[in-house]
Each structure stands twice: as structure tokens, then as C-alpha cells.
Steps between C-alpha positions, in 0.01 A plus 500: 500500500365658202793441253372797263596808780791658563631250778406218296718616206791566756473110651482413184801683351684364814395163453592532163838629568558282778419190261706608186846640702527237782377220208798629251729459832395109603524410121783682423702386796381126410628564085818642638557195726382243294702598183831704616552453880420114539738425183694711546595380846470161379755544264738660764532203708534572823547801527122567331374241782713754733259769327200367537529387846579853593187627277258274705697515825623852539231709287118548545461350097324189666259738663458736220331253248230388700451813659502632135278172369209550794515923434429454148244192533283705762466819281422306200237289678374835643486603134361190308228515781454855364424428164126391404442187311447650159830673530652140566324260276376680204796673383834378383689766732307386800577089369845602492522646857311207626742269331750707668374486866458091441926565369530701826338269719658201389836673571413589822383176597775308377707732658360470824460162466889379349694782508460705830565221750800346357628856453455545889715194588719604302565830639488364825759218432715755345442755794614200774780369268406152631375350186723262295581542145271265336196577688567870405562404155167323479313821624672697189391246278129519613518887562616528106251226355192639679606895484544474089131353502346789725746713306291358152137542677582859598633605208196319302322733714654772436478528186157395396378791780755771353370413148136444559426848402713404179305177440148670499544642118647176395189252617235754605 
């Protein structure tokens, strides 16, 4: 597709919107639950464990993050592959977004890789009831740990790809 027509500037404006919105939802929802909801219902006792088992067992949240993770990762791969190599290596704005996408990457992976499975049992051990209390407890632990270091890689991202355009008078 020639991305200098008319259709090409509409993929790419949908890309691009896709990318930014849907990003700004799986790191926002991942700030929000690393630093108010998880400590929040940590500090509640059981009735924040209450909370979050209803959250994972009785909402689509688990769904929505890595529906929201994979949405965002395909557009910006679609985009990144858009870009020539001069836009990527020789400038500091294009240094920045490739910084970024290794961020973005990173949080995807380790989010496929430590966070989504464990959040799946979870859900599913909250959704049959059956689970005891220490093997439940366990999975919060691990679901905190591992979402707070996504939550840091996506929000690394994040912010070096917002401010890239913002970096490019500083170094360039």
C-alpha cells in the first residue's frame, strides 16, 4: 500500500489512533491497579481480597488488558514496520520511538509470559470457588509482583514514545 495516498493516510491515522487510545487504556488500567486498587485492597483485608476476586471473577478486566496489550502491540508493529530506517536510526525522535517499541515489547512479553496465565487461574479458581485460601493468596502475590513490572515497562514505553517528538530538539 502506498502509505503517501489518501487510504494510506486513513490506515495510518487509524493505526495511529488505535495505538495511542487502546495503549493509554492497557497502561492506564495497569497504573490504576498497580498503585490504588492492589493497595488499596490490600489494605482492606478481606474485604479488598473480596474485591478483587470479584474484579477477576465477575468482570471482563482479565480480558480487557490483553485484549488491550495485543490491540496496541499489532498497530504499533504495523507502524514501526512503516517507518524507513533513516526515520528510526538517524534521528533522536525515531531513537526514542524505537526505545519505546523495545519498552512496549518487553511489556508485552513479560506480560504474556508472567502475568496473563496466572491471571487466568486465578479467575478461574475464583469463578469455581474451589480454591483454598493460600493457594489464592499466592496467585495475588504473583499477579501484583509481575503486573507492577509490566506496569514499569509500559509506562517506560509510554513515555519515551509520547515524548519522542519532545526529545528531537533536545539531542537532535
Amino acid at each position: 500500500m502506498d502509505i503517501s495516498s489518501a487510504g494510506g493516510a486513513l490506515v495510518i491515522s487509524v493505526l495511529r489512533l488505535l495505538h495511542i487510545v487502546v495503549g493509554l487504556i492497557w497502561v492506564g488500567a495497569a497504573v490504576m491497579m498497580s498503585f490504588y486498587v492492589e493497595p488499596a485492597a490490600q489494605r482492606s483485608g478481606g474485604d479488598g481480597a473480596r474485591f478483587l476476586r470479584a474484579l477477576y471473577g465477575k468482570s471482563n478486566y482479565p480480558r480487557m488488558i490483553p485484549l488491550a496489550a495485543i490491540i496496541t502491540t499489532l498497530a504499533g508493529l504495523l507502524l514501526y514496520g512503516m517507518m524507513s530506517y533513516h526515520e528510526t536510526m538517524n534521528s533522536a525522535m525515531g531513537m526514542s520511538i524505537t526505545l519505546g517499541a523495545l519498552f512496549g515489547l518487553l511489556a508485552f512479553g513479560h506480560g504474556f509470559f508472567a502475568l496473563w496465565r496466572s491471571a487466568g487461574q486465578y479467575s478461574d479458581l475464583v469463578k469455581n470457588g474451589a480454591a483454598d485460601e493460600t493457594a489464592l493468596q499466592a496467585l495475588e502475590n504473583k499477579l501484583r509482583r509481575n503486573g507492577r513490572v509490566s506496569m514499569w515497562l509500559a509506562l517506560v514505553s509510554l513515555v519515551l514514545m509520547a515524548g519522542a517528538r519532545y526529545i528531537s530538539p533536545l539531542f537532535g
